[in-house]
C-alpha positions as CSV (number, residue, x, y, z in Angstrom):
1,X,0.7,-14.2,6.9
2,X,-2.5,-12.1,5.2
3,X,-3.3,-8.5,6.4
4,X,-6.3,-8.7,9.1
5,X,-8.5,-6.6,6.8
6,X,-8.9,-9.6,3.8
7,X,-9.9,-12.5,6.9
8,X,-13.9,-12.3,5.8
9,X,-12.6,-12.4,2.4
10,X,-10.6,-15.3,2.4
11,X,-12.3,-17.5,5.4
12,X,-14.5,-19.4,2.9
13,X,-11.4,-20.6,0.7
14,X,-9.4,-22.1,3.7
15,X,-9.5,-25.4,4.3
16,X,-9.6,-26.3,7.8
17,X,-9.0,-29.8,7.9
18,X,-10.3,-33.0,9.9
19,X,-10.2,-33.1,13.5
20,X,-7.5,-36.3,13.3
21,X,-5.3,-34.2,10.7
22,X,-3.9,-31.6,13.3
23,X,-1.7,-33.2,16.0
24,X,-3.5,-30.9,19.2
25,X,-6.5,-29.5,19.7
26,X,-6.0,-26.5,17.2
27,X,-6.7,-26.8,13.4
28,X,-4.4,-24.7,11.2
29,X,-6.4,-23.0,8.3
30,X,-4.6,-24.0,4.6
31,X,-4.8,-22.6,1.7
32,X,-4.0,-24.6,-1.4
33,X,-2.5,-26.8,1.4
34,X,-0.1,-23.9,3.2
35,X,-0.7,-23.0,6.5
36,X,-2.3,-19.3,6.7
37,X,-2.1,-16.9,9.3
38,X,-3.6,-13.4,9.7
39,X,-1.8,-10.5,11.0
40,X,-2.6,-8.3,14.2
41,X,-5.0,-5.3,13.3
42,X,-3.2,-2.4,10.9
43,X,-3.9,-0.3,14.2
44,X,-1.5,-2.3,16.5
45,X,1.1,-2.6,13.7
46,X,0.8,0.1,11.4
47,X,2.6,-1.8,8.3
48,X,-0.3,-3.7,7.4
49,X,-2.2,-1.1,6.3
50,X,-0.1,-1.1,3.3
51,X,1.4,-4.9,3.2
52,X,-1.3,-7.2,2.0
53,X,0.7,-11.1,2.7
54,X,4.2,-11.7,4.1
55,X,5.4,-15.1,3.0
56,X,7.7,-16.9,4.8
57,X,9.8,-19.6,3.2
58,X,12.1,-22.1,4.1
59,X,15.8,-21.9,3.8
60,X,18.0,-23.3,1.2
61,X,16.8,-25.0,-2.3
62,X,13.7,-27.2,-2.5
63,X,14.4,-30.6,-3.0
64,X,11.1,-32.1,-4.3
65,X,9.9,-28.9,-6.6
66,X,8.2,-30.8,-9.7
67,X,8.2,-28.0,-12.0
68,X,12.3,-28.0,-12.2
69,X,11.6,-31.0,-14.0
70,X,9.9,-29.2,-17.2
71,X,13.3,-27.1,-17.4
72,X,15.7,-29.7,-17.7
């Protein structure tokens, strides 16, 4: 999720994918391939006038992560 007040800023970066990509009717802006959301205006939730991005993860310990590999 990226603050409301960066969306003109970062609408020509997203990729927004082919129509056949998306399973319905909506396309799902990506950046560098991760979905990206916007939040609601810093005026209905007063937090994002000082949080730029939230980012969501998902749980536990990725299984596929290539650069463990340089580590080992």
């Amino acid at each position: 999720m990226i603050a409301d007040r960066y969306k003109q800023l970062m609408l020509p970066y997203l990729e927004h994918g082919a129509p056949w990509q998306s399973q319905g009717h909506e396309k799902i802006p990506k950046l560098y391939g991760l979905p990206v959301g916007f939040s609601e205006p810093a005026t209905v939730v007063p937090r994002w006038d000082i949080i730029n991005f939230d980012l969501e993860k998902e749980p536990g310990v990725p299984t596929q992560y290539r650069y463990l590999k340089i580590f080992e």
